[in-house]
N, C-alpha and C positions, 0 to 999 in steps of 0.2 A: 244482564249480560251486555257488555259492551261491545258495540262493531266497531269496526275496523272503517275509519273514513276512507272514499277515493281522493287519491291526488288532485290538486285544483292545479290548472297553468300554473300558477303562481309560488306552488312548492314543487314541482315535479322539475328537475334539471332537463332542459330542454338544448336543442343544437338546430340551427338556421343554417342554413347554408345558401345564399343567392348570388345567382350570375346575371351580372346588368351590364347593359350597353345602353349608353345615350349619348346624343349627339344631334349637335342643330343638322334640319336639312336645307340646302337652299342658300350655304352660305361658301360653297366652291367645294374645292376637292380637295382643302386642306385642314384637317379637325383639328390638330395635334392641339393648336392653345384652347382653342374648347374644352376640350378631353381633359388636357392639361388642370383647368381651371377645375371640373368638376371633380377629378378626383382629390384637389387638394380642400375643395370645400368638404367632402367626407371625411377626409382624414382629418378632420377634425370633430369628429364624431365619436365623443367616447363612449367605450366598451364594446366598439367593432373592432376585430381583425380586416385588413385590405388584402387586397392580393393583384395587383394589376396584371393582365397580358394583353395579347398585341389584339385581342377583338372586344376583349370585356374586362368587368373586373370582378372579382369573386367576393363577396361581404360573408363575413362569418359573426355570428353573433348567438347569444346564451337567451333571446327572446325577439319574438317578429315586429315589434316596434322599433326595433335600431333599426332593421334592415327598412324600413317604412321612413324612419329619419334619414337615414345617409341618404337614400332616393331623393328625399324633399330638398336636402341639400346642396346634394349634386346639381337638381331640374333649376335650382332657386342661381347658382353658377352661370349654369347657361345662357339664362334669360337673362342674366346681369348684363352677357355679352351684347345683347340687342337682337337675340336672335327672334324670329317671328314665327318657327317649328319645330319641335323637338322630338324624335324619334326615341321613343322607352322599348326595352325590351327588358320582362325580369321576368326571372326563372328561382322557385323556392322549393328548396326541400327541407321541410320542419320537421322536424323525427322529434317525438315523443316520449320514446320507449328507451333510447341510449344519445348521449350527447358525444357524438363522433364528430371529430371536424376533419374541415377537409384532406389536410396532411395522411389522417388515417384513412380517409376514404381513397385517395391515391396510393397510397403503401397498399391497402388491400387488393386492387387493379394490379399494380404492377409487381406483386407475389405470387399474384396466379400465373399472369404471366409467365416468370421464370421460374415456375413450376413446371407451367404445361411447356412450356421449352426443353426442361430435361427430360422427359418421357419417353 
């Protein structure tokens, strides 16, 4: 009788979703070319989706190793600037079980929404 293998990482469709912020500290009150620089070092990071807004940026990707490289490339950005601190903040949700990205995860928020709005 044969069994049924479990899925490995490696064949199972997987969905990343992380929210990063970094940013030299220590070098005034103006990021923008920091920021600037590191999000275009990721965006060169293939097989990530970007997503910028005005506190963070949202990395979407099909395995936790991009979201691991866009990070490296972003920090690697920064310090090109000369900066001598770097403040990371990263946030991951790796679902396993359904490869949802984040367009669907906001579609699903803001259906309830104007659900529970007609009520």
């Amino acid at each position: 009788m044969r069994t049924k293998s479990k899925p490995t990482m490696a064949t199972k469709k997987q969905a990343v979703i992380a929210d990063l912020s970094i940013f030299p500290i220590g070098e005034g009150t103006s990021l923008g070319d920091s920021v600037r620089k590191a999000f275009q070092a990721m965006s060169r990071v293939k097989g990530v989706k970007l997503q910028p807004t005005a506190m963070s940026t949202i990395i979407e990707a099909d395995e936790l190793g991009k979201v691991i490289e866009t990070l490296e490339k972003a920090h690697e950005a920064i310090l090109s600037t000369g900066a001598q601190r770097i403040h990371i903040a990263l946030r991951v949700d790796h679902r396993l079980d359904r490869p949802h990205d984040a367009d669907y995860k906001v579609g699903r928020i803001t259906g309830m929404v104007q659900k529970d709005a007609s009520n």
